[in-house]
C-alpha positions in Angstrom: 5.8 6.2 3.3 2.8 8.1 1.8 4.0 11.8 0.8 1.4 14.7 1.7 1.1 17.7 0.6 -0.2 21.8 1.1 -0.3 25.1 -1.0 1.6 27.7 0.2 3.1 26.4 3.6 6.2 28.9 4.8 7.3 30.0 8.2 10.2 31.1 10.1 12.0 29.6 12.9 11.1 30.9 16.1 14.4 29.4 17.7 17.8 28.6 16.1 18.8 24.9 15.5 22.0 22.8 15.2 22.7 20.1 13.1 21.2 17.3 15.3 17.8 18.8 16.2 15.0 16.8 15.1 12.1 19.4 16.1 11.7 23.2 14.5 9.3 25.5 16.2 8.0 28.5 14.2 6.4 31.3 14.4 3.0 30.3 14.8 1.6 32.3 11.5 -0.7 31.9 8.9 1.7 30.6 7.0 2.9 27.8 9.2 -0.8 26.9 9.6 -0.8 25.7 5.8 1.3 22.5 6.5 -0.1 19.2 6.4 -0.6 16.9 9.3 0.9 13.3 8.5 -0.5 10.9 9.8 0.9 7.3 11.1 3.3 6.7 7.8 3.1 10.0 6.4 5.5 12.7 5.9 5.9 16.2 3.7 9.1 17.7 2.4 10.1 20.5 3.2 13.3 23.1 2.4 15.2 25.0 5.1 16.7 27.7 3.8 18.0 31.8 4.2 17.1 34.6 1.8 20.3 36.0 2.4 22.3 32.5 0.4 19.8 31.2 -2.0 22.9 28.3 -2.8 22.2 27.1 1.0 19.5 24.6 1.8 18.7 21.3 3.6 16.2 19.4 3.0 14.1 18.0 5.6 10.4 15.6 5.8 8.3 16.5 7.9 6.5 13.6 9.8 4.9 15.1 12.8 2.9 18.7 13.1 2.1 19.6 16.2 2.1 23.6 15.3 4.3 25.4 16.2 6.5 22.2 16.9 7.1 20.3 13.7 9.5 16.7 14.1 11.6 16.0 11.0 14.0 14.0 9.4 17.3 16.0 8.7 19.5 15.8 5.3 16.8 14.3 2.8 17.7 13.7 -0.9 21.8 14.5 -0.6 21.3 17.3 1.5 23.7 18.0 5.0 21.9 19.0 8.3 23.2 22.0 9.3 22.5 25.1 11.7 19.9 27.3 11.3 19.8 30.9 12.8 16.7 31.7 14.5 14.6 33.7 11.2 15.4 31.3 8.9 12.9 29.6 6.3 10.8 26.8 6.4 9.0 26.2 3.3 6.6 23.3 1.4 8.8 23.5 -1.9 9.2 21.5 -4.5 12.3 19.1 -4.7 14.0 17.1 -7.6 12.9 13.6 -6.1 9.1 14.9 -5.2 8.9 15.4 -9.5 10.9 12.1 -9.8 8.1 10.1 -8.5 5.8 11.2 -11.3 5.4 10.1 -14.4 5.8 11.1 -18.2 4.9 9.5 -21.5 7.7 8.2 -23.7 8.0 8.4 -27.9 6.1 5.1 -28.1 3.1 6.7 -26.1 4.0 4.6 -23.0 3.2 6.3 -19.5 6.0 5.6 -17.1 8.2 7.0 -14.0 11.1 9.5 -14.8 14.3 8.2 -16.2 16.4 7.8 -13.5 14.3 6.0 -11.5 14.4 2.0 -10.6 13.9 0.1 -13.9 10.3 -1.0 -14.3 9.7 0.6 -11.3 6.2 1.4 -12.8 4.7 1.3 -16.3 1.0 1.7 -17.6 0.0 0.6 -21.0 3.3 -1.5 -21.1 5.0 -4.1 -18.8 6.8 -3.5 -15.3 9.7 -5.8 -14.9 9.9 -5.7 -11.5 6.1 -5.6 -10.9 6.6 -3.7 -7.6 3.3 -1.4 -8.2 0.2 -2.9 -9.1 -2.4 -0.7 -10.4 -6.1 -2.1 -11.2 -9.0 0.0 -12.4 -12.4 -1.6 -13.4 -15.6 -1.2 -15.7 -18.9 -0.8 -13.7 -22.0 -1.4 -15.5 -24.0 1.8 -14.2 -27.7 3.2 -13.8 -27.4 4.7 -17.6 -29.6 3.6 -20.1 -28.8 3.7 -24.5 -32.5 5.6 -24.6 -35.2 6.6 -22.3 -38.4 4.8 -23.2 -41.2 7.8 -24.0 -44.4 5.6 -23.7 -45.7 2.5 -22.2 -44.9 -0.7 -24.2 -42.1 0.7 -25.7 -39.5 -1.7 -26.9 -36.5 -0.9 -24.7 -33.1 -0.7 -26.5 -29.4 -2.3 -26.0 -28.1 -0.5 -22.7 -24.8 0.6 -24.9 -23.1 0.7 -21.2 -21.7 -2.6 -20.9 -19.0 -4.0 -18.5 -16.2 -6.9 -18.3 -15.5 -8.8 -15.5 -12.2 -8.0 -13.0 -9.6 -10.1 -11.4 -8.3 -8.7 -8.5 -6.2 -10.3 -5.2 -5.4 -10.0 -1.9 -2.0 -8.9 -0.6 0.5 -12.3 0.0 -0.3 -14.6 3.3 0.7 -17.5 5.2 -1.5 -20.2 5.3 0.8 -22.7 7.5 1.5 -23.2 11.0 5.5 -22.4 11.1 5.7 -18.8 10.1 9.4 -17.7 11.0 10.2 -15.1 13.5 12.4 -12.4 12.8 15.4 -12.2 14.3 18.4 -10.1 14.8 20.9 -9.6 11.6 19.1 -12.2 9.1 18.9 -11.2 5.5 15.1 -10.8 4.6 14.2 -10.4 0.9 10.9 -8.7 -0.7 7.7 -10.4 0.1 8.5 -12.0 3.2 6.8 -13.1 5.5 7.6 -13.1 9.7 5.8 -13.2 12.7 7.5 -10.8 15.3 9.7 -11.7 18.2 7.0 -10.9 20.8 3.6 -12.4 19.5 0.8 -9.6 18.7 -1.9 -11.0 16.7 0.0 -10.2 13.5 2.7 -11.8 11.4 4.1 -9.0 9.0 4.6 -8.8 4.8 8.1 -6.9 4.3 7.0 -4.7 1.1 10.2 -3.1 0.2 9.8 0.4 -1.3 11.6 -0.1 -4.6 10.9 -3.6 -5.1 14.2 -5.7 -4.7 15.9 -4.4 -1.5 16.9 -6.5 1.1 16.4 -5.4 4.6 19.0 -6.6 7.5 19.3 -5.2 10.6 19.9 -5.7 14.4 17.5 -2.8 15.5 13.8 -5.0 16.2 11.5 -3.5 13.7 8.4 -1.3 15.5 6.4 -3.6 14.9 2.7 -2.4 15.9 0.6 -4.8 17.0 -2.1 -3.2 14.9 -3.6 -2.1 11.5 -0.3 0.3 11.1 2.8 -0.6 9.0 5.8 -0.3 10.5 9.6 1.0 8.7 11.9 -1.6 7.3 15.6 -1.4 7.7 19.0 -2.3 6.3 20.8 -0.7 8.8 19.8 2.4 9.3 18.1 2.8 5.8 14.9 2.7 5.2 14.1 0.5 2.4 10.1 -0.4 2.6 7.8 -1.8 5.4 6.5 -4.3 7.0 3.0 -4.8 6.6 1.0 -6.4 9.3 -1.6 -9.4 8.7 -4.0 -10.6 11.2 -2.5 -14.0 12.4 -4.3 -16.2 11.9 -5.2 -14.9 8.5 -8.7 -13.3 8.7 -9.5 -10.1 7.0 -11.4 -7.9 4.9 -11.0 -6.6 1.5 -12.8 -3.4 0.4 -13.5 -3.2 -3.4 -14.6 0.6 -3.5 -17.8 2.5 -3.8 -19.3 0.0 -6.2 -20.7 -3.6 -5.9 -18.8 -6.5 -7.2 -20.8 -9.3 -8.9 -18.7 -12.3 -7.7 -17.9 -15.1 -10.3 -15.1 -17.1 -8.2 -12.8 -16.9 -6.1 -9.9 -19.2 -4.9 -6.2 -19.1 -4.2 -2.7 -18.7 -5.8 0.0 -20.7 -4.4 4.1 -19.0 -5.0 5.4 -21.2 -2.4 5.1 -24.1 -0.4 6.8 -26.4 1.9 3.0 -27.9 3.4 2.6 -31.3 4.2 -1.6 -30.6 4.9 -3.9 -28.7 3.3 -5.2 -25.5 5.0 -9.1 -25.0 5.0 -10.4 -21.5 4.5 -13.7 -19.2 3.9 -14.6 -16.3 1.5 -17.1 -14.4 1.7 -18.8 -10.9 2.6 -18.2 -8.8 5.1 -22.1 -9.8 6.2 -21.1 -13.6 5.6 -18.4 -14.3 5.8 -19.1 -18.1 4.3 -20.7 -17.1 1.6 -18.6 -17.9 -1.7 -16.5 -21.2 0.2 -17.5 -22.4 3.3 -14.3 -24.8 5.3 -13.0 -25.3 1.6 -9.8 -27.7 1.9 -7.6 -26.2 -0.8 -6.6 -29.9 -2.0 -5.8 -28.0 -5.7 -2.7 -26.9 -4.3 0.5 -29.6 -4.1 3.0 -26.7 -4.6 4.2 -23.9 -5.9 2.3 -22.5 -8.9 -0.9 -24.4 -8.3 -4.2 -22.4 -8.2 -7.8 -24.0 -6.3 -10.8 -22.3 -8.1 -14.0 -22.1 -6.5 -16.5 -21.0 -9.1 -19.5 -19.2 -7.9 -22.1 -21.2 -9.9 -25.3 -20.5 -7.8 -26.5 -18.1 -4.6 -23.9 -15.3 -6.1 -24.3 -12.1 -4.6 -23.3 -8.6 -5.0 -20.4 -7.4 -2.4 -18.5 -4.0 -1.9 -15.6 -5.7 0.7 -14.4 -9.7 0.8 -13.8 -11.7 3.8 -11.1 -14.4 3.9 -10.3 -16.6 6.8 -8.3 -18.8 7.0 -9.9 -22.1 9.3 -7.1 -24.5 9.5 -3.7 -24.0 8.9 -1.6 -26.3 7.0 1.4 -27.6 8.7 4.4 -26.4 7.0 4.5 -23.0 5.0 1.8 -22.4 2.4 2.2 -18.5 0.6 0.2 -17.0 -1.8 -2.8 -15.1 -2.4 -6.6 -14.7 -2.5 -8.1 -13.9 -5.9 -11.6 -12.8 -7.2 -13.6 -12.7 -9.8 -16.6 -10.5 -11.3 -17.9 -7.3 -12.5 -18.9 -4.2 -10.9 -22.1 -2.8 -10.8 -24.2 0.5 -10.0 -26.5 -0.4 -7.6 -28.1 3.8 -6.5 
């Protein structure tokens, strides 16, 4: 879930509470105003708590404000619900976990998370083990010149602000035609890939939060129907989500505020049990054919195979992708889309 926050956010409880409520109403003050409003996925921590036992607390997310009513999860990071008179504290504080999520730079100048956390949970100038957080930043070759030119015919210098091209990809999809449904009680491992038990337009990628966990349950995940991820359980843990993908695959990829300049594209096969080849498209947003139009991937005989389709003529500059997929294989084909290029400035 994506963590919120707000400066300054404290109130009282209008009403007492017992160990099993799941809303707190407070005093609708200025103070209560200054919590965030989560939105689908979202929550903020908070710390319950009396002025009169500093050594008493619970800790509590909030994931819905609907001021003065606020819905919560109860007994966060250790913590046991508990009672709380009516007067008691509600505040936006920080917690040991909240810092444990950020990151620090060790002797050998390497940025990563806290010690403590998952090994290679995330590392920056250094490797990640588990590869569970991708990170990607990019060059852009902008609107700034090395010198102005000061008269007419003037020889124009070396622009100094040069670029390299990017590889970036999609997250992982199903290209085949016998995507499993979930079901009740079966052991599903990172990165895979279901369809749920009523169809809705979207099979769903279980992401799992610290990138290893398994998630089994009997409890039918909430699975939206939409845009919206939905919580993955083992049990009654939490332990990532499932993230939906339109089914079939067709969707859009939004690079940022820039233009990409694309080189090629293709696909990344990390699994496959296909005995066809699925045809797909990439393009823009605007067309959608525009980079491979009904390619058969016939690169790809298995696992580890890549199909590169270099853009060698009618490029064109792009600030979202668009992959569809136009035949399915028959079998199971996973992997994912990949680009290349550089950005540009365009205004």
């Amino acid at each position: 879930m994506i963590e919120r926050f707000s400066n300054n956010a404290v109130g009282r409880l209008s009403a007492s509470i017992d160990d099993t409520d799941t809303t707190i109403t407070l005093i609708d003050d200025d103070g209560a105003a200054q919590f965030a409003v989560p939105g689908a996925g979202e929550f903020q921590r908070a710390t319950l708590y009396s002025r009169d036992a500093p050594s008493v607390y619970e800790i509590v997310h909030i994931t819905d404000n609907n001021r003065p009513d606020f819905t919560v999860l109860r007994g966060q990071e250790g913590t046991v619900a508990q009672s709380w008179a009516s007067g008691a504290y509600m505040g936006a504080r920080v917690t040991a976990e909240m810092l444990g999520g950020f990151l620090f730079q060790d002797e050998n100048g390497v940025v990563r998370t806290l010690p403590g956390r998952p090994s290679g949970s995330l590392v920056l100038n250094g490797r990640a083990s588990a590869g569970q957080v991708q990170l990607s930043g990019y060059h852009v070759l902008s609107l700034i010149s090395a010198a102005p030119t000061t008269s007419a015919g003037a020889l124009m210098q070396q622009d100094r602000n040069m670029t390299r091209e990017s590889v970036g990809g999609t997250m992982l999809v199903d290209l085949g035609d016998d995507v499993p449904t979930w079901t009740s009680g079966d052991t599903y491992s990172a990165y895979s890939i279901v369809k749920p038990p009523t169809p809705d337009g979207f099979m769903y990628l279980f992401e799992a939060a610290d990138g290893s966990s398994d998630s089994q349950t009997t409890t039918t995940p909430a699975f939206t129907g939409n845009e919206f991820t939905c919580d993955a359980l083992n049990g009654a843990t939490v332990v990532g989500q499932w993230v939906p993908i339109p089914d079939p695959v067709e969707f859009e990829l939004i690079l940022g505020s820039e233009n990409l300049v694309v080189t090629e594209v293709g696909f990344i096969c990390t699994s496959s049990t296909a005995t066809t080849t699925p045809v797909v498209s990439i393009g823009t947003d605007a067309s959608p054919t525009r980079f491979a139009s009904s390619v058969s991937l016939s690169q790809i005989a298995g696992a580890g195979d890549v199909h590169r389709i270099p853009v060698s003529t009618g490029g064109a500059t792009a600030d979202r992708l668009a992959f569809t997929l136009v035949t399915p294989a028959e079998g199971r084909l996973v992997g994912r889309f990949y680009w290349r290029g550089f950005f540009v400035q365009l205004s």
